[in-house]
N, C-alpha and C positions, 0 to 999 in steps of 0.2 A: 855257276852263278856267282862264285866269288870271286872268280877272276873278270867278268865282265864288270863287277862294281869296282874293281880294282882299275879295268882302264877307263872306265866313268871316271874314277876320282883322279886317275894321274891327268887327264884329258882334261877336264876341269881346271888341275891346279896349274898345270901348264899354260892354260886361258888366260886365267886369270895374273898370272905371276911371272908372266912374259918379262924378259929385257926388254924387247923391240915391239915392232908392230907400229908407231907412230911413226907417219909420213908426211905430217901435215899440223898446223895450230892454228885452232879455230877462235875466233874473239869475237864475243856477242856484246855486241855494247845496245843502247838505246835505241838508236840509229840504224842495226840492222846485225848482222852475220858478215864476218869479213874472213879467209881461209889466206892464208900465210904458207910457203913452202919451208920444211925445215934444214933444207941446204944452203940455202942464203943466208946469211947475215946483215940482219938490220935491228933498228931501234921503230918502233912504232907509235904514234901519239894517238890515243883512242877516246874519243870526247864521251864523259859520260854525266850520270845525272846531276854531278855537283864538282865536274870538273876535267879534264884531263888525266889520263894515267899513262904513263910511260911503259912499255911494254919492250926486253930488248929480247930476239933469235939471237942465240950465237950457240955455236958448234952441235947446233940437234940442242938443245935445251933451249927452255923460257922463264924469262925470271922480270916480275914487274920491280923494275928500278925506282918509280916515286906515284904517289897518290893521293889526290886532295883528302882522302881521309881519316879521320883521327887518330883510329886505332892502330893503323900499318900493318896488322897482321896480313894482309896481301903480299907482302914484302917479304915475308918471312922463309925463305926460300925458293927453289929453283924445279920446273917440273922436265920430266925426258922419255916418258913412258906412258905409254897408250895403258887406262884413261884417269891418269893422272890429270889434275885440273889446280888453277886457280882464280880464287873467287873474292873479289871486292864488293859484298853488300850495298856499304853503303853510296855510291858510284854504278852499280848495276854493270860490274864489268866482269865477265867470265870466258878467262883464258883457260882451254883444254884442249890435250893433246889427242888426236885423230888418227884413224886408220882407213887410210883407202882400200875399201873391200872392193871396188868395182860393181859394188852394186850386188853381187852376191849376196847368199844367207850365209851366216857365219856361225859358231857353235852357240854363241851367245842369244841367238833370235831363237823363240820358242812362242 
C-alpha cells in the first residue's frame, strides 16, 4: 500500500513539475483563440479590450514585450513550461503555454 502511494505521489509530482511538455502557445484574446508554434520565432500583436499587446516566441519561451495597461505586471516575466500562463486583466489577454496530447486522456483528466 505504501509503495503504490509512493508512485501516486512521484507520478503526480512528475506531472505536475515537468521541464517540458509544451508544444504550442495559446492566446485568447476578445476576438477569439489563436495557437502559435513554439519553434518559430516571431513577435505577435493581439488586439485586446483596451488595446494592443505585444506578444514575442523566441527560443520555446513567451514573454509580453508592451501593454496598454497600467499596472504592467503582464510584463513581468517570461513563461516556457506547460501550464505555465500569462495574464493581462485588464486587456482580456491570456497567453499560456500548451501541450499536444493528441487528443488523448492524460493523467491530469479525472
Amino acid at each position: 500500500m505504501v509503495l503504490i502511494a509512493f508512485i501516486f505521489a512521484a507520478s503526480v509530482s512528475m506531472l505536475l513539475f515537468s521541464s517540458s511538455g509544451a508544444s504550442y502557445v495559446q492566446i485568447e484574446t476578445p476576438d477569439g483563440i489563436f495557437r502559435y508554434t513554439l519553434s518559430e520565432n516571431r513577435t505577435i500583436e493581439a488586439e485586446g479590450e483596451t488595446g494592443i499587446t505585444t506578444i514575442r516566441i523566441e527560443d520555446g519561451s513567451v514573454r509580453i514585450l508592451s501593454s496598454p495597461c497600467d499596472n504592467k505586471t503582464c510584463m513581468r516575466g517570461s513563461i516556457s513550461k506547460y501550464p505555465q500562463m500569462l495574464v493581462c486583466l485588464p486587456n482580456r489577454i491570456v497567453v499560456s503555454m500548451e501541450a499536444d496530447t493528441g487528443g488523448e486522456v492524460d493523467a491530469a483528466t479525472f
